[in-house]
C-alpha positions as CSV (number, residue, x, y, z in Angstrom):
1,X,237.1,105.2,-52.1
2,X,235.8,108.5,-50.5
3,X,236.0,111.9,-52.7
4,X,236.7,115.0,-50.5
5,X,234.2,117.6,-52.2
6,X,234.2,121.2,-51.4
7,X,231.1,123.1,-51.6
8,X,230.2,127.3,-50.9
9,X,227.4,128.1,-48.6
10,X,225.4,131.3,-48.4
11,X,225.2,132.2,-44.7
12,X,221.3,130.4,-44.3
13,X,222.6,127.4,-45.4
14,X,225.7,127.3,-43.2
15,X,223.1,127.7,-40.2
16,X,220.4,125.0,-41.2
17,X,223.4,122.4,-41.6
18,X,224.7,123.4,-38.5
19,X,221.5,123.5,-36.9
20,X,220.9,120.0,-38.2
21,X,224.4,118.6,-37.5
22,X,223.8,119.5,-33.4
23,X,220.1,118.5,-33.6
24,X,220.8,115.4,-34.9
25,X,224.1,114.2,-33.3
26,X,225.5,113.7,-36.6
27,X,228.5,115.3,-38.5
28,X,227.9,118.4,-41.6
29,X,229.4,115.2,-43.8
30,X,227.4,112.5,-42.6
31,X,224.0,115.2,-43.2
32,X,225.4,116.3,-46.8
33,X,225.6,112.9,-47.7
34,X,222.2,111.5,-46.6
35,X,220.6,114.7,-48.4
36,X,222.1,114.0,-51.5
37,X,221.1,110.2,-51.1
38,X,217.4,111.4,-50.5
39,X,217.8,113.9,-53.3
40,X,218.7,111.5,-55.8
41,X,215.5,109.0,-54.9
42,X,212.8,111.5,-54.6
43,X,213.4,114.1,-57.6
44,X,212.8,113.8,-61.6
45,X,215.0,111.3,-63.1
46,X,215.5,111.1,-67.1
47,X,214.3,108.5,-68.8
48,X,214.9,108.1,-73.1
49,X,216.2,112.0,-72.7
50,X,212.6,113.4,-71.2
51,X,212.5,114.4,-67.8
52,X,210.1,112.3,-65.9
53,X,209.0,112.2,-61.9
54,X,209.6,108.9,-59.8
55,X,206.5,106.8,-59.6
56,X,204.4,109.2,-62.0
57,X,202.3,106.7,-64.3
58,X,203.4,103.6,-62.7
59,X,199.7,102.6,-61.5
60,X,197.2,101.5,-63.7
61,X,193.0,102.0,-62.6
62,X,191.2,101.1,-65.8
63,X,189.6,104.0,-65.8
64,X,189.8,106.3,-69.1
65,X,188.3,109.4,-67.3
66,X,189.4,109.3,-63.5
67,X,190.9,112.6,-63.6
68,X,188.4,114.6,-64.9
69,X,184.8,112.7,-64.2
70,X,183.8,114.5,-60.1
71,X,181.8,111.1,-59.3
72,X,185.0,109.4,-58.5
73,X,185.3,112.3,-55.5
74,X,181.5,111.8,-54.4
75,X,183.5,109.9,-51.4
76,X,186.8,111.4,-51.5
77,X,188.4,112.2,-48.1
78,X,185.5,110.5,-45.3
């Protein structure tokens, strides 16, 4: 079932989702509603009542030191 919301916004806002909704061919709904999708996947969840960020700690190396030992940047970046 689909929940009418109503929402105030400051005059910048009002042009970037207007600007979006022409640009994109879609509707100031259809825009609203894929933002808060994408909002909801990308930012902090809360996990055991701590605040933690998606995908942070999730990958293991095996190395005790990798953030602070500069030999694992020797070939960083070529």
């Amino acid at each position: 079932m689909a929940k009418t919301l109503t929402a105030r916004l400051d005059e910048k806002s009002q042009r970037e989702l207007s600007k979006l909704s022409r640009t994109l061919g879609k509707t100031e709904s259809e825009i609203v509603r894929e933002s808060i999708h994408l909002m909801a996947s990308t930012q902090i969840i809360v996990s055991k009542g701590k605040p933690r960020m998606i995908g942070l700690g999730q990958f293991a190396s095996g190395l005790t030191d990798l953030a602070s030992n500069k030999k694992y940047l020797d070939d960083f970046g070529q």
